[in-house]
DSSP file (Angstrom, degrees, kcal/mol; ACC not computed):
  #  RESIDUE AA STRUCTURE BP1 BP2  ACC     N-H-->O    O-->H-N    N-H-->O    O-->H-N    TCO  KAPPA ALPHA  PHI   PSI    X-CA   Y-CA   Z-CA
    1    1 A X              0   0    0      0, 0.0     2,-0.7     0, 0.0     0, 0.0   0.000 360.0 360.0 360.0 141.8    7.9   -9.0   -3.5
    2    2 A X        -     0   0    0      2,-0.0     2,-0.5     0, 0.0     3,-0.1  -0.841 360.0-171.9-125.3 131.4    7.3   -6.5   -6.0
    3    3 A X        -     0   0    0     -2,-0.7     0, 0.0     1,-0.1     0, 0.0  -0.878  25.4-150.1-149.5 147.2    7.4   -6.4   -9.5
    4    4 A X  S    S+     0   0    0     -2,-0.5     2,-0.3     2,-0.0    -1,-0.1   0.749  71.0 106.2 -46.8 -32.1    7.1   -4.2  -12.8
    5    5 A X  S    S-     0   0    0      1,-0.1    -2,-0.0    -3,-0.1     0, 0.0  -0.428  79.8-104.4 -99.0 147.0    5.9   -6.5  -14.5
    6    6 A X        -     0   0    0     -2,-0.3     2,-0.2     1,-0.1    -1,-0.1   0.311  32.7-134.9 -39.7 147.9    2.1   -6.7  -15.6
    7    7 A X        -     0   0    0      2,-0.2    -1,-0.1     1,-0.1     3,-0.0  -0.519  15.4-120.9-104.7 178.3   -0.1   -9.0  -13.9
    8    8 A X  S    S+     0   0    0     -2,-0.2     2,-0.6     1,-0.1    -1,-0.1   0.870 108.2  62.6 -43.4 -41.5   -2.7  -11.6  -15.6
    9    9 A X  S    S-     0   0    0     -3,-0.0    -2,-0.2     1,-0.0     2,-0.2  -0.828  82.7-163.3 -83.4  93.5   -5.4   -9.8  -13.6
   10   10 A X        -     0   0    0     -2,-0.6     2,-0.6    -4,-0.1    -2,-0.0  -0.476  18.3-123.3 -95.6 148.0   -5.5   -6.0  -14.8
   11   11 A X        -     0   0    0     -2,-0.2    -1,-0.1     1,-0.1    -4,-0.0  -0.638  27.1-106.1 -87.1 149.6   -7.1   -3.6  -12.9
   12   12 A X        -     0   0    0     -2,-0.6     2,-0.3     1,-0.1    -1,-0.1  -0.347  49.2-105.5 -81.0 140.0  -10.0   -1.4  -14.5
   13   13 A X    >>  -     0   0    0      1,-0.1     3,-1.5     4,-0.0     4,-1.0  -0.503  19.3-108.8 -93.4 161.5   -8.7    2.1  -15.2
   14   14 A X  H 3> S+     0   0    0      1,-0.3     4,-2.3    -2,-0.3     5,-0.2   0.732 123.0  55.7 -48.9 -37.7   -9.5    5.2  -13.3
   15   15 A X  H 3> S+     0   0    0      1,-0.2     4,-3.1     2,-0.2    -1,-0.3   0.887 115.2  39.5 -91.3 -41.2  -11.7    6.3  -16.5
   16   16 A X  H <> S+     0   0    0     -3,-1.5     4,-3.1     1,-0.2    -1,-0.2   0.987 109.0  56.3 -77.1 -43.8  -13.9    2.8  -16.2
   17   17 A X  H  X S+     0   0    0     -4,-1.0     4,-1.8     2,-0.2    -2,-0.2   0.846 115.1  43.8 -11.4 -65.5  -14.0    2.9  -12.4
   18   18 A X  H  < S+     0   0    0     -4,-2.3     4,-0.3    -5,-0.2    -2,-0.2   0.709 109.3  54.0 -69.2 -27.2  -15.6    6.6  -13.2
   19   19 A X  H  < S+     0   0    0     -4,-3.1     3,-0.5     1,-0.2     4,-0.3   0.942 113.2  46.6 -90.4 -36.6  -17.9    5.5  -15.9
   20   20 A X  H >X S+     0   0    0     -4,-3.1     4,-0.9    -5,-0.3     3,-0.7   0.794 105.1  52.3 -24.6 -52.6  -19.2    2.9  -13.7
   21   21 A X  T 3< S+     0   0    0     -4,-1.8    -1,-0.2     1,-0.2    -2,-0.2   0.643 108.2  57.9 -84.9  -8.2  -19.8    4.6  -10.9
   22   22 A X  T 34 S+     0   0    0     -3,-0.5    -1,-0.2    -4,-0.3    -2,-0.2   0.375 104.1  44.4 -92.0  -2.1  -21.7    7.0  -12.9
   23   23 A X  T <4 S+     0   0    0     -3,-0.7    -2,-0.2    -4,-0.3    -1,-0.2   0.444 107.9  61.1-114.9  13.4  -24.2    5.1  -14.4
   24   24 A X  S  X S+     0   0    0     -4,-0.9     4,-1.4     2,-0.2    25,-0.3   0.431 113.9  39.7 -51.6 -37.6  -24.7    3.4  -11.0
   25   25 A X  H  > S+     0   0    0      2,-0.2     4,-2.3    -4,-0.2     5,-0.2   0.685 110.6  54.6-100.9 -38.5  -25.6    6.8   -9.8
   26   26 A X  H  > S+     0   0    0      2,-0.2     4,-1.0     3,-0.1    -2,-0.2   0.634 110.4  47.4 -76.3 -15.3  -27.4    7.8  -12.8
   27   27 A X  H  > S+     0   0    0      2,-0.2     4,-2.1     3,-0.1     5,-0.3   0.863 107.8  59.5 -89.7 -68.1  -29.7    4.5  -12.3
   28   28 A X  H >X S+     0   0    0     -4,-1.4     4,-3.1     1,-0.2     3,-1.3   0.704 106.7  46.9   6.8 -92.0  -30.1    5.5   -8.4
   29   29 A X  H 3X S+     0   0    0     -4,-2.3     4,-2.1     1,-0.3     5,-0.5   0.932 111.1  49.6 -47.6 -61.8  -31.7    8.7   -9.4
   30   30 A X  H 3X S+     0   0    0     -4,-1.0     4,-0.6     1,-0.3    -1,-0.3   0.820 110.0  51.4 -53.0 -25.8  -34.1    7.3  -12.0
   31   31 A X  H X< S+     0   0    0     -4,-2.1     3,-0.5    -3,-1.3    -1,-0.3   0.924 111.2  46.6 -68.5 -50.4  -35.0    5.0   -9.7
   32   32 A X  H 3< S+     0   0    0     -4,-3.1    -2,-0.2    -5,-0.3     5,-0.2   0.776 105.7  62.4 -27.5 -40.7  -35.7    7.8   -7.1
   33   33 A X  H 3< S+     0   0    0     -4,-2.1    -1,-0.2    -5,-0.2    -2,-0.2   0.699  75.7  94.5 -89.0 -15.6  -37.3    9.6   -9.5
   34   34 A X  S << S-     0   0    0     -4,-0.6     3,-0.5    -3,-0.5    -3,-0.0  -0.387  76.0-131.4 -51.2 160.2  -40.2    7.1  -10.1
   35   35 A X  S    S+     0   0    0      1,-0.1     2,-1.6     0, 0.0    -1,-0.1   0.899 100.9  37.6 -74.8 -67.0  -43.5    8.3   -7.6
   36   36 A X  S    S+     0   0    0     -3,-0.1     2,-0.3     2,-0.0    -1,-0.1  -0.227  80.0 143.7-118.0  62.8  -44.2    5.2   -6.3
   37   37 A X        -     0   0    0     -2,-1.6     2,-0.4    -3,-0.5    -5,-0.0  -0.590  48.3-122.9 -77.6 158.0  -40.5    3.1   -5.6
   38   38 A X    >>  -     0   0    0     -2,-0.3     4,-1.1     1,-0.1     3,-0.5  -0.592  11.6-137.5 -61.5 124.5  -40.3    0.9   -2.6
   39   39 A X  H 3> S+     0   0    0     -2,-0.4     4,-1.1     2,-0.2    -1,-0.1   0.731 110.4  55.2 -72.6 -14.5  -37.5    1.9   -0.4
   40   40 A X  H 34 S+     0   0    0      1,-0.2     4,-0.4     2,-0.1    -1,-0.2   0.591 104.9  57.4 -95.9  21.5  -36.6   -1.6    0.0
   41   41 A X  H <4 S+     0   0    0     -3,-0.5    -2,-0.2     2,-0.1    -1,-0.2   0.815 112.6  38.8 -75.8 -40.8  -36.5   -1.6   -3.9
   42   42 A X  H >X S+     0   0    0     -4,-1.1     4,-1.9     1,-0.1     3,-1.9   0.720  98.7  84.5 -89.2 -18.4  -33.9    1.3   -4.0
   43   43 A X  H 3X S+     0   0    0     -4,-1.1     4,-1.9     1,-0.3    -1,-0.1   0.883  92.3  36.6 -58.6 -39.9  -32.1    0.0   -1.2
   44   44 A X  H 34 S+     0   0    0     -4,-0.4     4,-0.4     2,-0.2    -1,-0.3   0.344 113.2  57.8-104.0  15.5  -29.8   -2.6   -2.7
   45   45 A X  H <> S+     0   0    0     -3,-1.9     4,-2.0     2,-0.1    -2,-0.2   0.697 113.2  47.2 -73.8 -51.7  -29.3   -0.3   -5.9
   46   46 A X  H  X S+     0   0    0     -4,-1.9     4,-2.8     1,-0.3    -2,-0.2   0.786 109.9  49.9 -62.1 -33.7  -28.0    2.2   -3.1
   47   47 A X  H  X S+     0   0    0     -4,-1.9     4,-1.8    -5,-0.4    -1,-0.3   0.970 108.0  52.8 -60.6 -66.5  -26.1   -0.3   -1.6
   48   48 A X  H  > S+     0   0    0     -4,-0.4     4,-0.6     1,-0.2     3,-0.3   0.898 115.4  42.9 -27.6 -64.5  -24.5   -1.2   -4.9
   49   49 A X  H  X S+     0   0    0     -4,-2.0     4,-1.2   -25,-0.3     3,-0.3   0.674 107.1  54.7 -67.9 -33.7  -23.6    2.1   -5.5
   50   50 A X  H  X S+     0   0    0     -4,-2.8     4,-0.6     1,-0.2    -1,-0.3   0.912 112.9  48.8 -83.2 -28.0  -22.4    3.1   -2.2
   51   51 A X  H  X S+     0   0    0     -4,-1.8     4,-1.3    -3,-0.3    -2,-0.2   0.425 101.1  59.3  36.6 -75.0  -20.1    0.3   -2.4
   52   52 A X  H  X S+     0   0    0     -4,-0.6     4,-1.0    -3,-0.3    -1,-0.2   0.605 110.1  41.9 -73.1 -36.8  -18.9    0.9   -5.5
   53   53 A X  H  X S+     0   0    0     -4,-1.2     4,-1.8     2,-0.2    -2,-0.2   0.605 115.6  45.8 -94.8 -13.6  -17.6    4.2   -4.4
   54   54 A X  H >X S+     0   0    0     -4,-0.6     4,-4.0    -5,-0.2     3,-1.2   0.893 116.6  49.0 -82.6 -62.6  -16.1    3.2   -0.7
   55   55 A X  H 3X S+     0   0    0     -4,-1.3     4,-2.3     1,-0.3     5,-0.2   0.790 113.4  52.5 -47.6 -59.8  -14.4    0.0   -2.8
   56   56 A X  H 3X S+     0   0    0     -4,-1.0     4,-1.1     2,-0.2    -1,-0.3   0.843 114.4  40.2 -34.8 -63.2  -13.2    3.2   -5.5
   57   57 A X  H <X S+     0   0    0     -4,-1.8     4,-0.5    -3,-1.2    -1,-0.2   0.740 112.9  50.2 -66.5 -32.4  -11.6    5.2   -2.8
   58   58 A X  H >X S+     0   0    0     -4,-4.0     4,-1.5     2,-0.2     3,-0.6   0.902 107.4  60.9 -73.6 -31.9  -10.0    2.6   -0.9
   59   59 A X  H 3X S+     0   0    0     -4,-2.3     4,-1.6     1,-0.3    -2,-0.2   0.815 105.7  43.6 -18.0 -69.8   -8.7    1.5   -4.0
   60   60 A X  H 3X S+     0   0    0     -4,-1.1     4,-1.0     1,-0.2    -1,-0.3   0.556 110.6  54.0 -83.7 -13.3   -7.1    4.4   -4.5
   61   61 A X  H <X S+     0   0    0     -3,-0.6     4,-1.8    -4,-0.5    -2,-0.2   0.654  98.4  56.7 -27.5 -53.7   -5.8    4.8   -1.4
   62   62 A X  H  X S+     0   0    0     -4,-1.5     4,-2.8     2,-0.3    -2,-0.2   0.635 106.2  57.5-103.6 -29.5   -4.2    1.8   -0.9
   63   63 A X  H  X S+     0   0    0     -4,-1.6     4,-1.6    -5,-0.3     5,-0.4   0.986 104.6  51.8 -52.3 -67.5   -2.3    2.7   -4.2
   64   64 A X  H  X S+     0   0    0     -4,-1.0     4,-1.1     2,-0.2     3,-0.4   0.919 108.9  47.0 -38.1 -65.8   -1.1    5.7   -2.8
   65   65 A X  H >X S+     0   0    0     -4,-1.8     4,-1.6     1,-0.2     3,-0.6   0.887 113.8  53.4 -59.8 -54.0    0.1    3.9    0.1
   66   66 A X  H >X S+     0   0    0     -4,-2.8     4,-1.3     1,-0.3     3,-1.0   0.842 111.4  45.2 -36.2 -70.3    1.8    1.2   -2.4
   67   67 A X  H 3< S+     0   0    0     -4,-1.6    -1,-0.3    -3,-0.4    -2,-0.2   0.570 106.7  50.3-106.9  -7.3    3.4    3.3   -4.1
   68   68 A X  H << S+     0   0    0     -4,-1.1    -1,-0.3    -3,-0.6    -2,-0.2   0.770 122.1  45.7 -86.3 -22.5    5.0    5.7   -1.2
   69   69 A X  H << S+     0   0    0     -4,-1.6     2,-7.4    -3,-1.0     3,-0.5   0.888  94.4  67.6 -63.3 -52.0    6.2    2.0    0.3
   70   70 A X     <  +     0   0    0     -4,-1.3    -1,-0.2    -5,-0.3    -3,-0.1  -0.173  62.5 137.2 -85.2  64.2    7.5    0.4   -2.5
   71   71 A X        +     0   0    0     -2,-7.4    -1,-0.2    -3,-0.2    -2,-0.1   0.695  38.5 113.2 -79.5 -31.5   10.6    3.1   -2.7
   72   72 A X        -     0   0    0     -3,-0.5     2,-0.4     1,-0.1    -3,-0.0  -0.390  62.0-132.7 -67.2 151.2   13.4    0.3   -3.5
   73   73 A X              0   0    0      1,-0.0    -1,-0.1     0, 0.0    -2,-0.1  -0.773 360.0 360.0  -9.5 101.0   15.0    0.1   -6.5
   74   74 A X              0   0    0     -2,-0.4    -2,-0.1     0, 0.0    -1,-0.0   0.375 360.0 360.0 -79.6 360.0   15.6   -3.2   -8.7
């Protein structure tokens, strides 16, 4: 069942989604950039981040797909 109408839960817009995943990316690098990180130090910042962006895409995906379904008329 589908409906218009807003839910309790909102989903974070595309613009927050982006600003996230950009300072996620922007911490990554700084961390990179130090000489002497750990790799298993960056690993689970890298993790976050890669994550963050599959979670992002599917995301958006799975809208597209919603919305090419959800054709009927109420």
């Amino acid at each position: 069942m589908f409906t218009d109408k807003p839910s309790l839960h909102s989903e974070p817009s595309e613009t927050e989604n982006a600003s996230r995943l950009s300072l996620l990316k922007q911490q990554l690098d700084e961390r990179l950039a130090l000489p002497r990180t750990s790799g298993w130090r960056i690993l689970p910042l890298e993790w976050r981040y890669d994550f963050a962006l599959l979670f992002d895409q599917a995301r958006g995906w799975i809208t597209y797909i919603d919305r090419s379904y959800n054709t009927r008329s109420n």
